[in-house]
C-alpha positions as CSV (number, residue, x, y, z in Angstrom):
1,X,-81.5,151.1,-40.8
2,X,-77.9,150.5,-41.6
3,X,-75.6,152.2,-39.8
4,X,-71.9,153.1,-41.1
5,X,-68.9,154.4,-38.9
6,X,-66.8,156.6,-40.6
7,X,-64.0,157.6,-39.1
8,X,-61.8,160.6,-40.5
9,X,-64.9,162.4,-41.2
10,X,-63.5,165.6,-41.6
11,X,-61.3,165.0,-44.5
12,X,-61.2,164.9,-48.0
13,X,-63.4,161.8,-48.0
14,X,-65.2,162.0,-45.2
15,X,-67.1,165.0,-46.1
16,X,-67.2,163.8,-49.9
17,X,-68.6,160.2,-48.4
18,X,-71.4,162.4,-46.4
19,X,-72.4,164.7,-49.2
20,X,-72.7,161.5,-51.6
21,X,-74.5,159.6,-48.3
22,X,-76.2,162.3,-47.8
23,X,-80.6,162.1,-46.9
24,X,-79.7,158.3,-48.2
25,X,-82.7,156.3,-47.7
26,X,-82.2,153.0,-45.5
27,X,-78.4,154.5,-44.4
28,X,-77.5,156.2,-40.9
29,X,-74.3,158.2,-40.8
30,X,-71.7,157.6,-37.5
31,X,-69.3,160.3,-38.2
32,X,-66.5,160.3,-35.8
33,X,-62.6,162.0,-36.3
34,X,-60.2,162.2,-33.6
35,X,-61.9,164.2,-30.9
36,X,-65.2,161.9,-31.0
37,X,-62.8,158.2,-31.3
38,X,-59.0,157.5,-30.9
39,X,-58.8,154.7,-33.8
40,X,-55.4,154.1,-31.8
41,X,-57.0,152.6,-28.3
42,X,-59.0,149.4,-29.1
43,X,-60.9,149.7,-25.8
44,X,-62.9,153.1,-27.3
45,X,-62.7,151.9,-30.7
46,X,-64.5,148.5,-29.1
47,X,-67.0,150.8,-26.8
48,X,-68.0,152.3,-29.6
49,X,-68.8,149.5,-32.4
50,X,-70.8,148.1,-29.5
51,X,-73.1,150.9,-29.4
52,X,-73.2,151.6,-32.9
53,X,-73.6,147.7,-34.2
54,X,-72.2,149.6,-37.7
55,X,-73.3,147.6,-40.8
56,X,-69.9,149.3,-42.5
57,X,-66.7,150.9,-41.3
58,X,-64.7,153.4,-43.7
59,X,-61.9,154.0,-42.4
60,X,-60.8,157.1,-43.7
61,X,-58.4,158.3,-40.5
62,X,-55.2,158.4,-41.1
63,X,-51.3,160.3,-40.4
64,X,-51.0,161.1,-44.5
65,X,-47.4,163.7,-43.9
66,X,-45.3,161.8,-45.7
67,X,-42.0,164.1,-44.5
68,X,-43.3,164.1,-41.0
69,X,-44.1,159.9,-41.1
70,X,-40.5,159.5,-41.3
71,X,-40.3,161.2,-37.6
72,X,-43.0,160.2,-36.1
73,X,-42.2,156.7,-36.6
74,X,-44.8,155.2,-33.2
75,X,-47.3,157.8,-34.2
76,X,-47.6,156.3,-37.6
77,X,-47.4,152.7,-37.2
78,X,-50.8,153.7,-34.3
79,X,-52.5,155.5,-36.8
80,X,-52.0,154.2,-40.2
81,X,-51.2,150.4,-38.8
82,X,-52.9,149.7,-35.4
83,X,-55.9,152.1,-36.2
84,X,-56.8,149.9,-38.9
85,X,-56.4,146.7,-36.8
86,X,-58.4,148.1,-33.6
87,X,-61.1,149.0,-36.4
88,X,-60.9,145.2,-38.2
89,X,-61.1,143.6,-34.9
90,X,-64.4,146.0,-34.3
91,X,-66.0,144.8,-37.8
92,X,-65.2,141.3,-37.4
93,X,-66.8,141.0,-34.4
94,X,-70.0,142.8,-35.0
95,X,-70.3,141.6,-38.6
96,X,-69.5,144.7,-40.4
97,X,-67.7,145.2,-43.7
98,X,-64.5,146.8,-43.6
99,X,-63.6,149.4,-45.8
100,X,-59.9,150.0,-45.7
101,X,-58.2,153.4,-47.7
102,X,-54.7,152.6,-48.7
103,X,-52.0,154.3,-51.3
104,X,-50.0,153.9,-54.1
105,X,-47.0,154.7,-51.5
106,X,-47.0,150.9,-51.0
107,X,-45.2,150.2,-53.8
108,X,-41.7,150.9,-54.5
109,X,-42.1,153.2,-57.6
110,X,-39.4,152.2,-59.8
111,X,-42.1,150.1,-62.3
112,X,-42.5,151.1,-66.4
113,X,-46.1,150.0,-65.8
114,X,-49.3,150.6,-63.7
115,X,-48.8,148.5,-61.0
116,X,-52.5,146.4,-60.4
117,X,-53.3,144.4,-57.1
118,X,-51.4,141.1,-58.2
119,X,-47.8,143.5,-57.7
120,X,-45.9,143.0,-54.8
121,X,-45.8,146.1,-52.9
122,X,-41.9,147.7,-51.6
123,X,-42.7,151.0,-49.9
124,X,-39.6,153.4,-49.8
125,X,-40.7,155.0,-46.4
126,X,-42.4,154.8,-43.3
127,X,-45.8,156.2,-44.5
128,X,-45.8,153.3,-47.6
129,X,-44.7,150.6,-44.8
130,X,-47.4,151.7,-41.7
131,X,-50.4,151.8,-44.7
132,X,-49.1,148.3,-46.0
133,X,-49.3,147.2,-42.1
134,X,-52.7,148.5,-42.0
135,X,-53.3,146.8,-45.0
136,X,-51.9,143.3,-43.8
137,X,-53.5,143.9,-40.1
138,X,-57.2,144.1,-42.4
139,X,-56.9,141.1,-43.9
140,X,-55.7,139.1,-40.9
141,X,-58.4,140.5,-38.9
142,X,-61.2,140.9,-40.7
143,X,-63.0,138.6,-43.4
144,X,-65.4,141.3,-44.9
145,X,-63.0,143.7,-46.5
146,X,-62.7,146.1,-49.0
147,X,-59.1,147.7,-49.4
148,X,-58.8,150.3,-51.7
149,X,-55.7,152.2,-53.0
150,X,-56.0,155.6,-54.2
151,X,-53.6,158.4,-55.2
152,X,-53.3,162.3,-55.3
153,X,-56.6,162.8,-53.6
154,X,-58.1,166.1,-53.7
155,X,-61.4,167.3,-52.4
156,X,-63.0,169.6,-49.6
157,X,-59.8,170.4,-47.5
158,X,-56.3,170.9,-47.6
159,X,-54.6,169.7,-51.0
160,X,-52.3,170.5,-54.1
161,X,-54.4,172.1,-56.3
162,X,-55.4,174.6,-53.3
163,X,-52.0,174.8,-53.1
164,X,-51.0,175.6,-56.9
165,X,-54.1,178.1,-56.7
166,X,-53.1,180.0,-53.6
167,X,-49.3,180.0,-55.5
168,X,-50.2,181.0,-58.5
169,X,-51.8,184.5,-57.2
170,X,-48.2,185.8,-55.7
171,X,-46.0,183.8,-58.1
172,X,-45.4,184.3,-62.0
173,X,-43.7,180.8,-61.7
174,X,-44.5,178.1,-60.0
175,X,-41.7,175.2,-59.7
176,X,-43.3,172.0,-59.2
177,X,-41.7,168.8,-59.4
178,X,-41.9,166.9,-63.0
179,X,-39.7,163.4,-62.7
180,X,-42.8,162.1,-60.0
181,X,-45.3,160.4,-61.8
182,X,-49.4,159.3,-60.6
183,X,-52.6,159.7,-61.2
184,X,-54.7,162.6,-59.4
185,X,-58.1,161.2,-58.1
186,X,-61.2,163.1,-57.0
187,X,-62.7,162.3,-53.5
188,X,-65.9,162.7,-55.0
189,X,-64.9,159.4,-57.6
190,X,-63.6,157.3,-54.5
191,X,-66.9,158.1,-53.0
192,X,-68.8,156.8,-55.7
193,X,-66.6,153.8,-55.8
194,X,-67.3,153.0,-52.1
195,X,-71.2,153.6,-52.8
196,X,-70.8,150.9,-55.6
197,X,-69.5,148.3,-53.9
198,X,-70.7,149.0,-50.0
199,X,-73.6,146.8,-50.5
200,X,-72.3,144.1,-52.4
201,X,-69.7,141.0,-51.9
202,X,-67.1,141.8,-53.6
203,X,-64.4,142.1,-51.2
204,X,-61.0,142.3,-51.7
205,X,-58.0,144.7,-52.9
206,X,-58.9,147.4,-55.4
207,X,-56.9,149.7,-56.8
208,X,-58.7,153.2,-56.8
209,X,-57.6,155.6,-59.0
210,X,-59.1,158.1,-61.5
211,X,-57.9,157.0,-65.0
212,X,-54.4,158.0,-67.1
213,X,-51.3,159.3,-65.4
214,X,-49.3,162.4,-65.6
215,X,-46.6,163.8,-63.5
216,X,-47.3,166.6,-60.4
217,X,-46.1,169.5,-63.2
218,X,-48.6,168.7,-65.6
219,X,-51.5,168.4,-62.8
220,X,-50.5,171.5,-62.1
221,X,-50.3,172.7,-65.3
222,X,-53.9,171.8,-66.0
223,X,-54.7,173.2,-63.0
224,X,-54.0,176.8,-64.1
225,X,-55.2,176.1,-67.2
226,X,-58.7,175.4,-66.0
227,X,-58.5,178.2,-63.6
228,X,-57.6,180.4,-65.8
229,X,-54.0,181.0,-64.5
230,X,-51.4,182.4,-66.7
231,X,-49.1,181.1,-64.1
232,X,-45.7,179.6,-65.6
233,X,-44.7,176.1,-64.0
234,X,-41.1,175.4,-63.5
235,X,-40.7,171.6,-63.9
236,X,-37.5,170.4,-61.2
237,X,-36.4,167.1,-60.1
238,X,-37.3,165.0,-56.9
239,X,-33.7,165.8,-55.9
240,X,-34.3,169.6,-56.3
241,X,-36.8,169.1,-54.2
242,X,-35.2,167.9,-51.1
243,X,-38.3,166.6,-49.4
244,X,-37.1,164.6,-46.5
245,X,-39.3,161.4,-47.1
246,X,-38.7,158.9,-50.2
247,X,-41.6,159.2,-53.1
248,X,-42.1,157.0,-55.7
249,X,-40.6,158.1,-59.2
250,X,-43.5,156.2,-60.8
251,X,-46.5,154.9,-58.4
252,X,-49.2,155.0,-61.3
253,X,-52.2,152.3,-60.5
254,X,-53.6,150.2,-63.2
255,X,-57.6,149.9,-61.8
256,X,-57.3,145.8,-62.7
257,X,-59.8,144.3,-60.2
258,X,-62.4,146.9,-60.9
259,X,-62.5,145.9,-64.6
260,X,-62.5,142.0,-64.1
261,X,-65.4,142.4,-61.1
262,X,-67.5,145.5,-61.8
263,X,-68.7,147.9,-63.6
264,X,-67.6,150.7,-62.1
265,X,-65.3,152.9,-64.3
266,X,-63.6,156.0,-62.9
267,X,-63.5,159.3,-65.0
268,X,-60.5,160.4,-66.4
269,X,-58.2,162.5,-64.3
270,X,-58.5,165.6,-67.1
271,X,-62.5,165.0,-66.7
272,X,-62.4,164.6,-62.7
273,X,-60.1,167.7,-61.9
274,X,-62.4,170.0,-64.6
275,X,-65.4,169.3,-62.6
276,X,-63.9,170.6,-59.5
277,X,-61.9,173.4,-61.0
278,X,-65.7,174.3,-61.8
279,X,-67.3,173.3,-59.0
280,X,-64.8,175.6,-56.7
């Protein structure tokens, strides 16, 4: 029976990882989040894999406010940098494969073309620069790795189009930022990524993205389409805004790797956000 640690397991994709894991023949579940393992102290994060003996480790923990990154500077860098080293240093020494979730907040965003994993990264803040750490501490630590870079997630919790919904039913208008540009991804297509490649060698950097690009207007624009929503969106600018944290203007990911190594495609943004608009 092989066992894989999941930490994070009450997010977005930790519960879509145990619904696609779920009654998985040969496969037993660890699910841990913060009150079962502090990623943070590598004693407990040691204690742990030495019980376990996982065959895997998703890391899927991490501090994700962007705004609230840039003050919470030490928190951060534990989480997002020395979380994932305390978790490589765990899977390296028990055997286990690594798998590592990253961003497209690595990357500086001023590119005029999907960036793929042969880019140099340039976050613009502290959550980009503690994710590249935990990146960097992965690959120093641990020789069985899969890090994958995903975008705009959405799933089972908290998230923008939950957000534009619960907007859209005390707003005519919805002013959403239009001069931001990415790709929105499905937990539920990550999942399926980290199914595909769990059991195989292919380790290394992927980017993990569903396919095309649009900005955070027109995601929420077909948002309200699909739901039905005859909510008006007000595109304004990053500066109108005011958010207190740095985004990338354009942090689209070209899925490179994935097409050179395997054949496993992502759907379409339009395709992926559908399916849950329906699902919900």
């Amino acid at each position: 029976m092989k066992k894989i640690l999941i930490t994070g397991c009450n997010g977005q994709l930790g519960r879509a990882l145990n619904c696609r894991f779920a009654d998985r023949s040969g496969l037993e579940l660890v699910n841990t989040d913060v009150e079962q393992l502090d990623i943070t102290k590598i004693d407990k994060v040691m204690e742990l894999a030495e019980q376990v003996k996982p065959y895997a480790i998703i890391n899927c923990a991490a501090h994700t406010g962007v705004d609230a990154c840039e003050t919470q500077t030490d928190l951060a860098y534990r989480i997002n940098a020395v979380g994932a080293r305390n978790l490589s240093i765990a899977a390296e020494r028990y055997g286990a494969r690594m798998v590592q979730i990253s961003t497209d907040y690595i990357f500086s965003g001023d590119a005029q073309r999907p960036y793929t994993e042969f880019d140099a990264p340039g976050p613009g803040g502290i959550y980009g620069l503690t994710k590249l750490a935990g990146e960097n501490f992965v690959k120093e630590f641990c020789r069985n790795y899969f890090i994958l870079r995903t975008a705009w997630l959405y799933g089972d919790g908290k998230n923008f189009v939950k957000t534009m919904l619960r907007l859209s039913g005390d707003n005519d208008t919805v002013r959403v930022v239009g001069d931001q540009f990415g790709t929105p991804t499905s937990a539920t297509e990550l999942a399926g990524l980290i199914d595909c490649l769990l059991l195989t060698d292919n380790y290394g950097v992927f980017h993990a993205t569903c396919e095309g690009e649009c900005s955070w207007a027109d995601f929420a624009e077909e948002i309200f389409r699909l739901a039905g929503k005859r909510t008006r969106v007000e595109r304004i600018t990053t500066e109108e805004f005011g958010a207190p944290a740095p985004r990338p203007a354009y942090s689209v990911l070209d899925n490179y790797m994935l097409r050179l190594t395997s054949d496993f495609r992502f759907a379409p943004w339009q395709d992926a956000i559908a399916e849950y608009i329906k699902e919900m």
